[in-house]
C-alpha positions in Angstrom: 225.0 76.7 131.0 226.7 73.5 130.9 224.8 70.6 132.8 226.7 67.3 134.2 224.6 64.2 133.5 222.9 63.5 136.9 221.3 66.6 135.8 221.6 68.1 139.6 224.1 70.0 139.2 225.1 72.1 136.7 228.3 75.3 135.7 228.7 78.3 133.7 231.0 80.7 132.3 229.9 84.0 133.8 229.3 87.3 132.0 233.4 87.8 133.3 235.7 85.5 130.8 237.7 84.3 133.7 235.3 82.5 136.2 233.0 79.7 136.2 229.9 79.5 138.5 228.7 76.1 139.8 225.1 75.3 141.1 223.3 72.8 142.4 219.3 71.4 141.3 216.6 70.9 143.1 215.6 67.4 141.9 211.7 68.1 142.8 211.4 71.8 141.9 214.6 72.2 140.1 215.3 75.7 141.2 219.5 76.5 141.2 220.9 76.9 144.4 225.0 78.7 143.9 227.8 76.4 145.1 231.1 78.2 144.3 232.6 80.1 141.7 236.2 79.7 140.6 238.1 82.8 139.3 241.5 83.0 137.1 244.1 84.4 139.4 242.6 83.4 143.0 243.5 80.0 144.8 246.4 78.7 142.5 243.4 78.5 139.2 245.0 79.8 135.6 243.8 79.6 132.7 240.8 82.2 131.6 237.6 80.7 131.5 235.0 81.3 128.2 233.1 78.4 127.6 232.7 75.5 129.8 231.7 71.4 129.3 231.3 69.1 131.8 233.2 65.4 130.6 230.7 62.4 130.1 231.9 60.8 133.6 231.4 64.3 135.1 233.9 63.5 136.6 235.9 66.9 135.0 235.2 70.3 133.6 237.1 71.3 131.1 237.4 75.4 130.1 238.3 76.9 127.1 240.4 80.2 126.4 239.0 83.1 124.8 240.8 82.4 121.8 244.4 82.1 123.3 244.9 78.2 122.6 244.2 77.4 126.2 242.2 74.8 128.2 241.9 74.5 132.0 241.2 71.6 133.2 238.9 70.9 136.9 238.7 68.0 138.7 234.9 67.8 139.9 232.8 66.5 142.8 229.7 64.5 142.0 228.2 64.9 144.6 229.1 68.5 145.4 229.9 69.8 141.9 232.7 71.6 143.9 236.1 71.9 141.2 239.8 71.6 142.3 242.1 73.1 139.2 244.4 70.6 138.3 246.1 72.3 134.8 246.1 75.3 132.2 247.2 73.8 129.0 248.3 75.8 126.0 248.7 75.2 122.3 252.2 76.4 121.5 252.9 77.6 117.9 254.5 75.8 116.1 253.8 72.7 118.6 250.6 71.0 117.8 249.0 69.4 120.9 245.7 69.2 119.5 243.6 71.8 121.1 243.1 74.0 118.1 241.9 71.4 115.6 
């Protein structure tokens, strides 16, 4: 589980390698309450997800591949932790973009 740094709201790659779950904290008894999950395939999102971070800003989420050279990238609400997919990028052989360092 992958926690952004108000610490109230936190995501995670499901037991499913294509979807990420996002939840929100209790600040006072910090029990998870579920906000959304976002699935590969469904509402325009590509890209599968395996592990997740959440960027320093937490302003994004970023997803990795399992093991196909691929990142998704989110867009993320603060204050909702709610993600909009903005792009699937992919390492192309031969073409080094820098994902599989």
């Amino acid at each position: 589980m992958t926690s952004s740094s108000e610490s109230q709201l936190s995501s995670e790659s499901l037991d499913r390698p294509d979807a990420v779950a996002v939840f929100s904290r209790d600040p006072a008894s910090g029990a998870l309450a579920f906000v959304e999950v976002q699935r590969d395939g469904f509402g325009g999102v590509d890209g599968l997800f395996h592990s997740v971070t959440i960027s320093p800003d937490g302003n994004h989420l970023y997803a990795a591949g399992g093991g196909d050279g691929t990142v998704a990238v989110c867009s993320r609400d603060s204050a909702t932790g709610s993600l909009t997919f903005i792009e699937k990028r992919q390492e192309v052989v031969g073409v080094s973009m820098g994902l599989m360092a």
